[in-house]
N, CA, C and O atoms as a Maestro MAE file, in Angstrom:
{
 s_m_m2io_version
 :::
 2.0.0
}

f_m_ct {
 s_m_title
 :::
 protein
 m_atom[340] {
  # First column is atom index #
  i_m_mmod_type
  r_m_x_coord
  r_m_y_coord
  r_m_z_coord
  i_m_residue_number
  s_m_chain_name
  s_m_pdb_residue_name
  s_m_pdb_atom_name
  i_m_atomic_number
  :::
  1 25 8.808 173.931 47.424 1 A "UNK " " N  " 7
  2 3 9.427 172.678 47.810 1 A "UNK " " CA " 6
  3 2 10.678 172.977 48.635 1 A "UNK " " C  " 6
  4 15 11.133 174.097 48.399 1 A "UNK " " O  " 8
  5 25 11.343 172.273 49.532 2 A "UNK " " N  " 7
  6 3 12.269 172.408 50.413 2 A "UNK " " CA " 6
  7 2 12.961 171.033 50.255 2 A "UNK " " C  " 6
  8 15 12.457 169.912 50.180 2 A "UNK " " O  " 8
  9 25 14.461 171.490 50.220 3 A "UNK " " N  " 7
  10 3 15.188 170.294 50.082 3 A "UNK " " CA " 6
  11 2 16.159 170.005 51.138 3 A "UNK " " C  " 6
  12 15 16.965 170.929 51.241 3 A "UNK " " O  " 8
  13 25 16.313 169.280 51.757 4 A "UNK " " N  " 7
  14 3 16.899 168.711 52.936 4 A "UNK " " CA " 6
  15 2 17.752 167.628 52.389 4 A "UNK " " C  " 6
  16 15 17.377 166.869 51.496 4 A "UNK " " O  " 8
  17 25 18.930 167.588 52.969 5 A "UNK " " N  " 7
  18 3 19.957 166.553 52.824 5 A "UNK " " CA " 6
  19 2 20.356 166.129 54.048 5 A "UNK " " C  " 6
  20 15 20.959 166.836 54.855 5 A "UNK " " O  " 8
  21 25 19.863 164.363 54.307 6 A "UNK " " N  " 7
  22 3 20.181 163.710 55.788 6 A "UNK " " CA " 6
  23 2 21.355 162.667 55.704 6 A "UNK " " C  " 6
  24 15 21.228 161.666 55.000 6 A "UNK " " O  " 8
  25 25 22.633 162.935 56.510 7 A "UNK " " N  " 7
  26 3 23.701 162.048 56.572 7 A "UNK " " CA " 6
  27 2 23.339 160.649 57.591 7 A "UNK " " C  " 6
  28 15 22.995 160.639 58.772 7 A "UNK " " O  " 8
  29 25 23.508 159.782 56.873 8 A "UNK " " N  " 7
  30 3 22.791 158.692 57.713 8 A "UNK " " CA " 6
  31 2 23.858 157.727 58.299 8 A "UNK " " C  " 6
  32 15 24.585 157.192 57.462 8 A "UNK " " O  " 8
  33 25 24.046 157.449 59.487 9 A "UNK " " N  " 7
  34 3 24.973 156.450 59.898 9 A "UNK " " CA " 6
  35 2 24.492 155.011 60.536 9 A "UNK " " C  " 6
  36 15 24.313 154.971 61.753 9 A "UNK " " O  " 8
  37 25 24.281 153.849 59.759 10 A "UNK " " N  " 7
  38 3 23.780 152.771 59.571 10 A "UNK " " CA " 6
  39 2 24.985 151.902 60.489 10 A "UNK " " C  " 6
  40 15 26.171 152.127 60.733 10 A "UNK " " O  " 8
  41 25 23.600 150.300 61.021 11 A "UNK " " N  " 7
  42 3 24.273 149.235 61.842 11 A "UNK " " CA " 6
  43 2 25.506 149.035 61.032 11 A "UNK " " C  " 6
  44 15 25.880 149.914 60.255 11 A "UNK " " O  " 8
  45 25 26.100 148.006 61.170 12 A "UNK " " N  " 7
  46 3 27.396 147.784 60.526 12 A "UNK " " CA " 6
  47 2 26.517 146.398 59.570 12 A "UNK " " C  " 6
  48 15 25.939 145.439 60.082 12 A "UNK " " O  " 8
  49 25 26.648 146.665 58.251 13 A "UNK " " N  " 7
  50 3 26.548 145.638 57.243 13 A "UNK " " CA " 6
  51 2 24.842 145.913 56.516 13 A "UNK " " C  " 6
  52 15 24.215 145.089 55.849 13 A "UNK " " O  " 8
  53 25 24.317 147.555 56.966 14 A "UNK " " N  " 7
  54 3 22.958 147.631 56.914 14 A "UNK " " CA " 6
  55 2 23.483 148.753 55.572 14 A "UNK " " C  " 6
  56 15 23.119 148.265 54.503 14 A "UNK " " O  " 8
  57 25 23.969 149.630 55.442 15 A "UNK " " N  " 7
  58 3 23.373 150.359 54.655 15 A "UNK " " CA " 6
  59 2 23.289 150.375 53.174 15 A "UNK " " C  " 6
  60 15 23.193 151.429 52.545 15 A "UNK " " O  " 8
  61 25 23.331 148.984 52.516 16 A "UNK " " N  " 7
  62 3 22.602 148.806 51.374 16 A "UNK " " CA " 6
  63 2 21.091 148.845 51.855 16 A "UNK " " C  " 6
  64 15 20.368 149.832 51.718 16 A "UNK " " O  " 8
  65 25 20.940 148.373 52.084 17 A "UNK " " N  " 7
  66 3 19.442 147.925 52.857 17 A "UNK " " CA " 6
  67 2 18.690 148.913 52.838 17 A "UNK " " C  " 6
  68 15 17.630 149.082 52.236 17 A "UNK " " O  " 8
  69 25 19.423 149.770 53.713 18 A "UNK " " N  " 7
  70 3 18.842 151.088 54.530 18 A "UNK " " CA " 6
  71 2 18.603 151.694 52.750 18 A "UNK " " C  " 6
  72 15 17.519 151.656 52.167 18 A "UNK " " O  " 8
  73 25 19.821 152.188 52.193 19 A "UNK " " N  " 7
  74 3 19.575 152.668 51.077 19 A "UNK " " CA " 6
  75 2 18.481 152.445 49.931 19 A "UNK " " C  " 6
  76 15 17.984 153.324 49.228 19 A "UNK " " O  " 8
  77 25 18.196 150.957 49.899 20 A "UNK " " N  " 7
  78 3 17.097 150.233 49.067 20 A "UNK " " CA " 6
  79 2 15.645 150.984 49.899 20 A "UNK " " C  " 6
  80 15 14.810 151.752 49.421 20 A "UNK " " O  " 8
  81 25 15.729 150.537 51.002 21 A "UNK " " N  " 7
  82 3 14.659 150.747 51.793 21 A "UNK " " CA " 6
  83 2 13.892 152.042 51.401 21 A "UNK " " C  " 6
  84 15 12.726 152.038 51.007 21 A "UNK " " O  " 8
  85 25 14.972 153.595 51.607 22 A "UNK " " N  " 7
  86 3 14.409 154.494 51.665 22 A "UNK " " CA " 6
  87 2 14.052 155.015 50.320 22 A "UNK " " C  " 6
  88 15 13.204 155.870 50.066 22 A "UNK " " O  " 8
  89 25 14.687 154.489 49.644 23 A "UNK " " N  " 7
  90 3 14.541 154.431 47.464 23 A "UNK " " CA " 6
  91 2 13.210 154.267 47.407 23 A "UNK " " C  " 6
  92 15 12.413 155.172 47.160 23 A "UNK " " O  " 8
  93 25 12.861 152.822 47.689 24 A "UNK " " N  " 7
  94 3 11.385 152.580 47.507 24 A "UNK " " CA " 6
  95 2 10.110 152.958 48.295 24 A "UNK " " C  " 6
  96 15 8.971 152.624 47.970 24 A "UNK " " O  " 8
  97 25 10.452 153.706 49.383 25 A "UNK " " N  " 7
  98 3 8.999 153.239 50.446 25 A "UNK " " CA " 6
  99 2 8.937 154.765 51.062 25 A "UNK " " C  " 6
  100 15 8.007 155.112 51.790 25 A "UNK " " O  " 8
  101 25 10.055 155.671 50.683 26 A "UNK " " N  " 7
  102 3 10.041 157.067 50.950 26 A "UNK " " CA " 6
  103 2 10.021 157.856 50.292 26 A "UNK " " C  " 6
  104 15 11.044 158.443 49.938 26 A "UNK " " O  " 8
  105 25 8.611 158.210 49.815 27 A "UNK " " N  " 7
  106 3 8.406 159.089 48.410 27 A "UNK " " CA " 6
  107 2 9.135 160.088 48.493 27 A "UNK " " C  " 6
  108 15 9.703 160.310 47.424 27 A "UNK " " O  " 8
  109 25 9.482 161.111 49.648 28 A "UNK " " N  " 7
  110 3 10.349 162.267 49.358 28 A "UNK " " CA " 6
  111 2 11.636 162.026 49.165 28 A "UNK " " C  " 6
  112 15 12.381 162.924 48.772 28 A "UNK " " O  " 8
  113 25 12.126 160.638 49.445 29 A "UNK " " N  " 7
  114 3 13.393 160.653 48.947 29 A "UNK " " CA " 6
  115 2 14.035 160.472 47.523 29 A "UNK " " C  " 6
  116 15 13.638 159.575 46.779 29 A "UNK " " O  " 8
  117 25 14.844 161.175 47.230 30 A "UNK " " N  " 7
  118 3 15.103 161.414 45.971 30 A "UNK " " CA " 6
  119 2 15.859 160.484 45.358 30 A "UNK " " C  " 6
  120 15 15.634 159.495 44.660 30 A "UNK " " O  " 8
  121 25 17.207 161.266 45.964 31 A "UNK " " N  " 7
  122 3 18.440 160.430 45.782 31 A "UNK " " CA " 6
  123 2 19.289 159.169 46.936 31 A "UNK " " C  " 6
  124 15 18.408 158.727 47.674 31 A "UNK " " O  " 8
  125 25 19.953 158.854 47.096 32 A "UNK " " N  " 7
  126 3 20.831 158.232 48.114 32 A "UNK " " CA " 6
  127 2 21.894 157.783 47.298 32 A "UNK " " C  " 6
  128 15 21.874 157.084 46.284 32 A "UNK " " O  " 8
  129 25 22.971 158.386 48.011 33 A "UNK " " N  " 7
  130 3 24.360 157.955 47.905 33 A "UNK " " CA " 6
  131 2 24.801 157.213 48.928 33 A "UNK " " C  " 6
  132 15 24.444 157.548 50.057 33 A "UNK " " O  " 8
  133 25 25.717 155.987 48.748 34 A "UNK " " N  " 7
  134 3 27.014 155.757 49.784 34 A "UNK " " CA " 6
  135 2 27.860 156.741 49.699 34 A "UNK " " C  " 6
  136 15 28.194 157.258 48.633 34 A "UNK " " O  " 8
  137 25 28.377 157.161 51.109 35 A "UNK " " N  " 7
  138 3 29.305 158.058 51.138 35 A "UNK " " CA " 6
  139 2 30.822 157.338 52.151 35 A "UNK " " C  " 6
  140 15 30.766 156.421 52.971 35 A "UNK " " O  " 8
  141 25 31.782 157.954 51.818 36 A "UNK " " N  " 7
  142 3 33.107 157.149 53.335 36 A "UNK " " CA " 6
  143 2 32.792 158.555 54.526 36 A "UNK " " C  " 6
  144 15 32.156 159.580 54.282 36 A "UNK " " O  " 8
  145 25 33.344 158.241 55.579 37 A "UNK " " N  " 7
  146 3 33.410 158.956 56.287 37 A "UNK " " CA " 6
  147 2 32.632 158.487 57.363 37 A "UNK " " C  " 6
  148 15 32.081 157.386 57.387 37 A "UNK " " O  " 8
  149 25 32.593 159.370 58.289 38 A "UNK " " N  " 7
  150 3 31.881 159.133 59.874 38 A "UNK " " CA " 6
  151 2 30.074 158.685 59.428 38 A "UNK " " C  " 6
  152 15 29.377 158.198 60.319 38 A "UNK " " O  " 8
  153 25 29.394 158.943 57.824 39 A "UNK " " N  " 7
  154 3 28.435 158.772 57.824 39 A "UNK " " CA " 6
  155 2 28.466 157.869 56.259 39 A "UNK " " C  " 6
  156 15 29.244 158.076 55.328 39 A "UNK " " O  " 8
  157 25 27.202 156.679 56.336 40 A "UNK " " N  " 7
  158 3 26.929 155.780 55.130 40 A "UNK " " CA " 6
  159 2 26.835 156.249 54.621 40 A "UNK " " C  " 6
  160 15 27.849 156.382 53.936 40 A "UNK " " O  " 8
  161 25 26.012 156.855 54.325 41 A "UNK " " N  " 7
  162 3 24.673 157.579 53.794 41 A "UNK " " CA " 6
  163 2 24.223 158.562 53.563 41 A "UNK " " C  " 6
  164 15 23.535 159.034 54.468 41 A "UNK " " O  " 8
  165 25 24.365 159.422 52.209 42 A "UNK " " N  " 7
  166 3 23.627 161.056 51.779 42 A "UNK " " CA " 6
  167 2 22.308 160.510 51.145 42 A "UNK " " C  " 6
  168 15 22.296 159.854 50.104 42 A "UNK " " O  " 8
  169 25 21.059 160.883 51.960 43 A "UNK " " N  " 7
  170 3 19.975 161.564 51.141 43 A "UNK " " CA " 6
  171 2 19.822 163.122 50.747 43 A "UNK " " C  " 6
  172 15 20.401 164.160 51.067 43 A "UNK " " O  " 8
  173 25 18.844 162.799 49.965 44 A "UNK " " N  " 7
  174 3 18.559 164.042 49.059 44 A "UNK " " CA " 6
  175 2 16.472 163.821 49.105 44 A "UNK " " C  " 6
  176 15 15.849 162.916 48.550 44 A "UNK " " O  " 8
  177 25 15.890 164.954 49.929 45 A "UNK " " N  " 7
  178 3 15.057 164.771 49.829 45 A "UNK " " CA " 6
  179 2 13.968 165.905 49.556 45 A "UNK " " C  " 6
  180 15 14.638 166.914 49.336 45 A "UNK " " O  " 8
  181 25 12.496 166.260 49.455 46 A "UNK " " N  " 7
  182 3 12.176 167.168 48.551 46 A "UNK " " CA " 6
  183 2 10.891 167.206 49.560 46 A "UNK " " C  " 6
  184 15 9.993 166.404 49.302 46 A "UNK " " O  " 8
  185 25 10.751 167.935 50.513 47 A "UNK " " N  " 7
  186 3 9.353 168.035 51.123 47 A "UNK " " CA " 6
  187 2 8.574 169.549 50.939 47 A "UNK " " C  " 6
  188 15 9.248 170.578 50.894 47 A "UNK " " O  " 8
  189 25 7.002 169.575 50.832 48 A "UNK " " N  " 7
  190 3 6.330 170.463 50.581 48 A "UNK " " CA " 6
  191 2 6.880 171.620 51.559 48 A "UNK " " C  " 6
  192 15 7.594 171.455 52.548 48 A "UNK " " O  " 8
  193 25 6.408 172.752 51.076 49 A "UNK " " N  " 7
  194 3 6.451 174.169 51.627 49 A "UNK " " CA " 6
  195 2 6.512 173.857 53.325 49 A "UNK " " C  " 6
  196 15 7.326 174.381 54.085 49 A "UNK " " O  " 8
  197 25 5.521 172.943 53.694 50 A "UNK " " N  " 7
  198 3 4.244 173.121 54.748 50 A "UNK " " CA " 6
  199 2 4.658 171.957 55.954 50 A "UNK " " C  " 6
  200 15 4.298 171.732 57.110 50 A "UNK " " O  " 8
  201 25 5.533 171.418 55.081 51 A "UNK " " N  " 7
  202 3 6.155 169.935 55.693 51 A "UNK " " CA " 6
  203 2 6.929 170.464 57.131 51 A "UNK " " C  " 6
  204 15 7.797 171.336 57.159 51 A "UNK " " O  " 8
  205 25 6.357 169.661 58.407 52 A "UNK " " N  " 7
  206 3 7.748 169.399 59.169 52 A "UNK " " CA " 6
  207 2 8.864 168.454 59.093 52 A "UNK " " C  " 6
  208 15 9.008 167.234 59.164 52 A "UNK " " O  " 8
  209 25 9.620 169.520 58.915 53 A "UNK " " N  " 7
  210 3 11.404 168.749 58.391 53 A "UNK " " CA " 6
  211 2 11.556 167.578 59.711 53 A "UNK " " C  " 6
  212 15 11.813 166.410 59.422 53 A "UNK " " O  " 8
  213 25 11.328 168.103 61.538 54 A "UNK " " N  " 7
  214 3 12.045 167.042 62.413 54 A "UNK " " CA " 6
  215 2 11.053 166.466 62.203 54 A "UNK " " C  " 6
  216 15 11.496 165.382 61.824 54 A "UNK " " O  " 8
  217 25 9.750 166.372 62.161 55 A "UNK " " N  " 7
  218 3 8.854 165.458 61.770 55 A "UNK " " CA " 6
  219 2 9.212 164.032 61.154 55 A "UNK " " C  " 6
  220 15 9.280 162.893 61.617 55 A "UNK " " O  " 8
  221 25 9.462 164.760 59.571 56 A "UNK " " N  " 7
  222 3 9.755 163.741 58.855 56 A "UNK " " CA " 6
  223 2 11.190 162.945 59.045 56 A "UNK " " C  " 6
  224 15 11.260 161.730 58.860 56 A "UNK " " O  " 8
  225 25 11.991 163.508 59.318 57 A "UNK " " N  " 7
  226 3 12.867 163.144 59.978 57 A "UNK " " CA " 6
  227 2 13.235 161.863 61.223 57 A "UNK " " C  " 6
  228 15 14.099 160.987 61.189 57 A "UNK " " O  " 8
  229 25 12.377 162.124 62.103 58 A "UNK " " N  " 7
  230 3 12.211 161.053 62.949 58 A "UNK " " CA " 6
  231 2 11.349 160.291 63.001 58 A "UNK " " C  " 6
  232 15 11.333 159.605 64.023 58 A "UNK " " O  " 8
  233 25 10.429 160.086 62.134 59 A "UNK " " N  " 7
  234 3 9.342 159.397 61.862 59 A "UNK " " CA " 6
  235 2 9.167 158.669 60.473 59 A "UNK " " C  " 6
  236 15 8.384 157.775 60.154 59 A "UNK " " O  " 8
  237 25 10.191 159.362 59.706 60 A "UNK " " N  " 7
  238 3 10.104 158.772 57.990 60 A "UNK " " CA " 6
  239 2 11.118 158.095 58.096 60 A "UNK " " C  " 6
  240 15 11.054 156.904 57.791 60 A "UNK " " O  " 8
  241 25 12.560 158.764 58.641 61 A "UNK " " N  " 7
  242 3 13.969 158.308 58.301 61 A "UNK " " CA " 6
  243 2 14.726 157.580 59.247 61 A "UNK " " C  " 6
  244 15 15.407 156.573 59.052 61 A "UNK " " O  " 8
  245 25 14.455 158.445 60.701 62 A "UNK " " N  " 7
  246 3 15.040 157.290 61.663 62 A "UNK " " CA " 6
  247 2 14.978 156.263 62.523 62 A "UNK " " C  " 6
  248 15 15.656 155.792 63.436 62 A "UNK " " O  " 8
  249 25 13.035 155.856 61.452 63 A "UNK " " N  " 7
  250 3 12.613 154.614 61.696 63 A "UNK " " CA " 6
  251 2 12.865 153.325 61.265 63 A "UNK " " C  " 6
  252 15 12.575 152.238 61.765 63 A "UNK " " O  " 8
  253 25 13.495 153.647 60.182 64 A "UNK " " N  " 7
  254 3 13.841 152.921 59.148 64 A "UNK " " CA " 6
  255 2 15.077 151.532 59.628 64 A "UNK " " C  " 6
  256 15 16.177 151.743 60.138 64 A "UNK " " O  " 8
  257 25 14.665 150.558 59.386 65 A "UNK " " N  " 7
  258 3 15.961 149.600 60.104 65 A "UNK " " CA " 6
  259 2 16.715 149.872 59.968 65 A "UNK " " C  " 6
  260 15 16.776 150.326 58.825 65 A "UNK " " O  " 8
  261 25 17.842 149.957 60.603 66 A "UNK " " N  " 7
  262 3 19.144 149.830 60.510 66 A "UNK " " CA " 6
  263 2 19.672 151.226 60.684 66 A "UNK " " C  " 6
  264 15 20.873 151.462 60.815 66 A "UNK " " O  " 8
  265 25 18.825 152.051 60.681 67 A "UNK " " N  " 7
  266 3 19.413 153.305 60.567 67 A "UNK " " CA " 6
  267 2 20.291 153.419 62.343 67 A "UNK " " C  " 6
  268 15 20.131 152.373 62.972 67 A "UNK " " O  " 8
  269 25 20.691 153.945 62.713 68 A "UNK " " N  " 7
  270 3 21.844 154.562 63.694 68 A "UNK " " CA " 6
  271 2 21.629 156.001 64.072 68 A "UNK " " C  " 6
  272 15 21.073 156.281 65.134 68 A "UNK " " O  " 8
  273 25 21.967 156.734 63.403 69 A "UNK " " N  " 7
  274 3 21.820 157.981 63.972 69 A "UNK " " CA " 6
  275 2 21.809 158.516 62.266 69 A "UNK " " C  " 6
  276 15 22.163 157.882 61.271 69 A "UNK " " O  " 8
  277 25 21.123 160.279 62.398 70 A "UNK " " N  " 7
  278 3 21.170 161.048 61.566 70 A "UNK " " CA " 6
  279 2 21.748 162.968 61.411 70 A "UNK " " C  " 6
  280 15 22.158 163.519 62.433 70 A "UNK " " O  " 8
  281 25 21.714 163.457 60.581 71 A "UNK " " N  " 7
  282 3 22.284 164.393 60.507 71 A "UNK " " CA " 6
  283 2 21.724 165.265 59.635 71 A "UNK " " C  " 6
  284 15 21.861 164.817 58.496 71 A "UNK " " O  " 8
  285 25 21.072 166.455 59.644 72 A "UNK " " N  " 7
  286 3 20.040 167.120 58.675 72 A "UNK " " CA " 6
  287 2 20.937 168.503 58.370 72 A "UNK " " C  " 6
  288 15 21.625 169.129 59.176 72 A "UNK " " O  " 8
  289 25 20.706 168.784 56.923 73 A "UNK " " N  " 7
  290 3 21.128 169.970 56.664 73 A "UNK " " CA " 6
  291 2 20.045 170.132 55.784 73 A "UNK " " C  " 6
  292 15 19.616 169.230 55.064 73 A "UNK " " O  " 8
  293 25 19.427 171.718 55.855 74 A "UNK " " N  " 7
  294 3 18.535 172.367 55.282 74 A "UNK " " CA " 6
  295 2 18.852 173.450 53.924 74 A "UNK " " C  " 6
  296 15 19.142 174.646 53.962 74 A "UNK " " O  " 8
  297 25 18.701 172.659 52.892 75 A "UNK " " N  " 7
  298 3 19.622 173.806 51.794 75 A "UNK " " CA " 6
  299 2 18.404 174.908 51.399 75 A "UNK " " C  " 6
  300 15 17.229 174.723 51.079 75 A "UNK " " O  " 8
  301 25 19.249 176.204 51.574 76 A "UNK " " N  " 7
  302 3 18.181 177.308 50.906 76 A "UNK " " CA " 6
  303 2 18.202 177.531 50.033 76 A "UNK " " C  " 6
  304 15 17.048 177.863 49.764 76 A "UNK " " O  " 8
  305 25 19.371 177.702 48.360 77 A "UNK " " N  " 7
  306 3 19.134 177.877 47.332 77 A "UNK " " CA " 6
  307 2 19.972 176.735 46.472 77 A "UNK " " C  " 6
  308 15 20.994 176.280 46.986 77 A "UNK " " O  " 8
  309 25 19.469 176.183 44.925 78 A "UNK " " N  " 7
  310 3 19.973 175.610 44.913 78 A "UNK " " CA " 6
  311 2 21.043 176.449 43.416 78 A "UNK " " C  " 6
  312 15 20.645 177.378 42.713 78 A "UNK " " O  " 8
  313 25 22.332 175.780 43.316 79 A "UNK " " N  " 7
  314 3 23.316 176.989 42.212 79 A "UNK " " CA " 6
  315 2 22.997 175.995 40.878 79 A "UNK " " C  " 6
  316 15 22.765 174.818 41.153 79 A "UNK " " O  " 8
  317 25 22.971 176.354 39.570 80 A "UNK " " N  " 7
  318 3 23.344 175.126 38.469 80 A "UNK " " CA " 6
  319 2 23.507 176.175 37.482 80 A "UNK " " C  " 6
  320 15 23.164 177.348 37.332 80 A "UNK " " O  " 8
  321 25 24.160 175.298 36.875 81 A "UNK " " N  " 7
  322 3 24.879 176.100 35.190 81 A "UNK " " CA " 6
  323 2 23.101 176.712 34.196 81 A "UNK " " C  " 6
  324 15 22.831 177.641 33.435 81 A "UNK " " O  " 8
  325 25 22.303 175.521 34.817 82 A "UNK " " N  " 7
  326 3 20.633 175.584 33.957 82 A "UNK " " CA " 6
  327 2 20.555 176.611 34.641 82 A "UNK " " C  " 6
  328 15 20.125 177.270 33.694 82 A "UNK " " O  " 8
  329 25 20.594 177.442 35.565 83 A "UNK " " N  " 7
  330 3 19.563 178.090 36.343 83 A "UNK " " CA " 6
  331 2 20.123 179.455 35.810 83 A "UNK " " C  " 6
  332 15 19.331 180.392 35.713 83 A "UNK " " O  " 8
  333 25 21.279 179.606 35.499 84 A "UNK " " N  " 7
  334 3 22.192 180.695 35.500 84 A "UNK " " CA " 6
  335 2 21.988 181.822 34.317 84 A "UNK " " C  " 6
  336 15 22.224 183.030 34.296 84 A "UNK " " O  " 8
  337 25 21.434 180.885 33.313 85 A "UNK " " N  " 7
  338 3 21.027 180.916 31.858 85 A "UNK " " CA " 6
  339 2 19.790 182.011 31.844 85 A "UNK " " C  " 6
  340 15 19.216 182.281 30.789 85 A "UNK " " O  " 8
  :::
 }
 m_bond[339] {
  # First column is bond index #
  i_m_from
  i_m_to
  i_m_order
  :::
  1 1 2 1
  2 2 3 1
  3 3 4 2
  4 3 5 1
  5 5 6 1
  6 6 7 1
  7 7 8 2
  8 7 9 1
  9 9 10 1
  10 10 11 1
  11 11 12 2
  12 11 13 1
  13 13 14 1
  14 14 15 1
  15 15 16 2
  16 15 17 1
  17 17 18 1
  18 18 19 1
  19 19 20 2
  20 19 21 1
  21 21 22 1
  22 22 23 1
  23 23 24 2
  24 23 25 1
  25 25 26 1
  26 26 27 1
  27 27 28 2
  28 27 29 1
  29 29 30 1
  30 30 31 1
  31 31 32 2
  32 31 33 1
  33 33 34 1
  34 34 35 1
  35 35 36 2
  36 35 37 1
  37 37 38 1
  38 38 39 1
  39 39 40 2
  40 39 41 1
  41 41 42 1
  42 42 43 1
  43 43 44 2
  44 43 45 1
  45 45 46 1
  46 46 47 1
  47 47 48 2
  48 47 49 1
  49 49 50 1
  50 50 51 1
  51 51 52 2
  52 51 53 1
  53 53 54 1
  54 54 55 1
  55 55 56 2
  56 55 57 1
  57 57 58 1
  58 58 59 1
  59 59 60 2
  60 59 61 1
  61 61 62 1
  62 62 63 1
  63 63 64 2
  64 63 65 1
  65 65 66 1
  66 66 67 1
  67 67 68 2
  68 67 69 1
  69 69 70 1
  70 70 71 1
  71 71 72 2
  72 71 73 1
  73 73 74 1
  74 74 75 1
  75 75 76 2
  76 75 77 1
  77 77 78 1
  78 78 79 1
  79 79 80 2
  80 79 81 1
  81 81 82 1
  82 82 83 1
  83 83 84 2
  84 83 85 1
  85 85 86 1
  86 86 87 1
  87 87 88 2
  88 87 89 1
  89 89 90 1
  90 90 91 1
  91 91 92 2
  92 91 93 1
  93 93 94 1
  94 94 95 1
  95 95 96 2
  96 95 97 1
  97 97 98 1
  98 98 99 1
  99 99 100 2
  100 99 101 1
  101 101 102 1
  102 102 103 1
  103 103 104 2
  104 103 105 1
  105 105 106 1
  106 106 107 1
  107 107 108 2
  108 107 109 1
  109 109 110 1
  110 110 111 1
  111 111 112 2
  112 111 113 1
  113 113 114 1
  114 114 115 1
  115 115 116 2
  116 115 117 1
  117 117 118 1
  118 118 119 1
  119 119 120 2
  120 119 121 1
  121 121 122 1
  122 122 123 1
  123 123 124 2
  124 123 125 1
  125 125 126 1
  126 126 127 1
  127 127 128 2
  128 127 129 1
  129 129 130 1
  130 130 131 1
  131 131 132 2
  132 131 133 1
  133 133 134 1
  134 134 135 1
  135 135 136 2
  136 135 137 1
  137 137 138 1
  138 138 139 1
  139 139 140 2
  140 139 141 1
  141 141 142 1
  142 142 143 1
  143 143 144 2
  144 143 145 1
  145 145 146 1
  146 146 147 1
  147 147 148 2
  148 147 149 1
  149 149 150 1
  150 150 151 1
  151 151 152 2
  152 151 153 1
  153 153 154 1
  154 154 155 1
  155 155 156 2
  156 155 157 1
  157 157 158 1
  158 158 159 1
  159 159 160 2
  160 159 161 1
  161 161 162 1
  162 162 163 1
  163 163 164 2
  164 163 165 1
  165 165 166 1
  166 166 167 1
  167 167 168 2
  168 167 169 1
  169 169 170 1
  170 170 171 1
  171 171 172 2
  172 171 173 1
  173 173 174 1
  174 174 175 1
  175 175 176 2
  176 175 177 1
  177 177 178 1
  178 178 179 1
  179 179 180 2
  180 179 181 1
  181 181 182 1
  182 182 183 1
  183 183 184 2
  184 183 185 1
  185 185 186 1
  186 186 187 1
  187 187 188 2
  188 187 189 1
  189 189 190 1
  190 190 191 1
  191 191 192 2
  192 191 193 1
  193 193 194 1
  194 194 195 1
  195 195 196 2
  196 195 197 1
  197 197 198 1
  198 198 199 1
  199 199 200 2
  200 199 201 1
  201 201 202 1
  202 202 203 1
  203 203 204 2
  204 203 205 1
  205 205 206 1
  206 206 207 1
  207 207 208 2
  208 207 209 1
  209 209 210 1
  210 210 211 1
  211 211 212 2
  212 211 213 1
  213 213 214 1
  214 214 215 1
  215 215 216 2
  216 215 217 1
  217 217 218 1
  218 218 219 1
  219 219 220 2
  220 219 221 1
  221 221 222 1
  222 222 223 1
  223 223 224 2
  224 223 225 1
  225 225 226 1
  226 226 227 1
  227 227 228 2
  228 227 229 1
  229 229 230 1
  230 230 231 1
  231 231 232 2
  232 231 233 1
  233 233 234 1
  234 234 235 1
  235 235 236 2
  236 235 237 1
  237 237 238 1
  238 238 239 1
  239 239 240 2
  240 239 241 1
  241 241 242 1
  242 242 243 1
  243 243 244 2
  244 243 245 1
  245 245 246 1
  246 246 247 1
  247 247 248 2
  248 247 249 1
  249 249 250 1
  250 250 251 1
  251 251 252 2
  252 251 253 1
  253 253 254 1
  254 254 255 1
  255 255 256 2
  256 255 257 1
  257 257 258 1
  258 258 259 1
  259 259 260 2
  260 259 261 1
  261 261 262 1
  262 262 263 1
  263 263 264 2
  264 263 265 1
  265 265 266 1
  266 266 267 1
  267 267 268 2
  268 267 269 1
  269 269 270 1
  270 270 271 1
  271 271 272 2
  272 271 273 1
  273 273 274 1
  274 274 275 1
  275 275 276 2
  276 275 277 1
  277 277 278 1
  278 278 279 1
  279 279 280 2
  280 279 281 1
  281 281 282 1
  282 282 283 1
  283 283 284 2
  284 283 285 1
  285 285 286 1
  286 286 287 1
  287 287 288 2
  288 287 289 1
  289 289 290 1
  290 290 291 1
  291 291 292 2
  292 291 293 1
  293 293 294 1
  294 294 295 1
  295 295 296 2
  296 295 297 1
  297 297 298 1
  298 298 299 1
  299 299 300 2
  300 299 301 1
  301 301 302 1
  302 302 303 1
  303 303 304 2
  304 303 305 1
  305 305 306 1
  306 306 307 1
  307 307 308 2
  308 307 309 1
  309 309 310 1
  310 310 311 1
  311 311 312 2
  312 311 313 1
  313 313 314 1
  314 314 315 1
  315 315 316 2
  316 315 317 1
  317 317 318 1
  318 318 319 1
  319 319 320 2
  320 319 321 1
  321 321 322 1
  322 322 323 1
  323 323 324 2
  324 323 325 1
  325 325 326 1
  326 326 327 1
  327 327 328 2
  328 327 329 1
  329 329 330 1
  330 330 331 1
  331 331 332 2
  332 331 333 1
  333 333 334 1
  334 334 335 1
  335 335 336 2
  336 335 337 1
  337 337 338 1
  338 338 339 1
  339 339 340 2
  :::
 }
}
């Protein structure tokens, strides 16, 4: 599995919306936060081995109403207190 985190910058008064939107209707998405800053929006998302990331990307996420522009970071490992054990 590969986890990708996309900063999303939504119309002005959209990104509840946007956030609801991608909760329900975008199975790889995990999480979504509101965030402040230059961007609404942190996803947290979980695509197969095999998956194209710009793929899904411009076709899953920055189709989505309201969305504006996006921002992808590709995480390679993930750290936790569970894992450490």
């Amino acid at each position: 599995m590969k986890t990708i985190f996309v900063m999303v910058k939504c119309d002005l008064g959209k990104a509840y919306t946007v956030a609801d939107e991608a909760v329900l209707n975008v199975q790889q998405v995990s999480e979504v936060y509101s965030t402040s800053g230059q961007f609404d929006l942190l996803m947290k998302c979980y695509l197969p081995e095999a998956a194209d990331i710009g793929r899904f990307v411009t076709e899953r996420l920055q189709t989505l109403p309201g969305v504006k522009d996006t921002f992808t970071i590709i995480a390679f490992k993930a750290f936790s207190e569970d894992a450490a054990i």
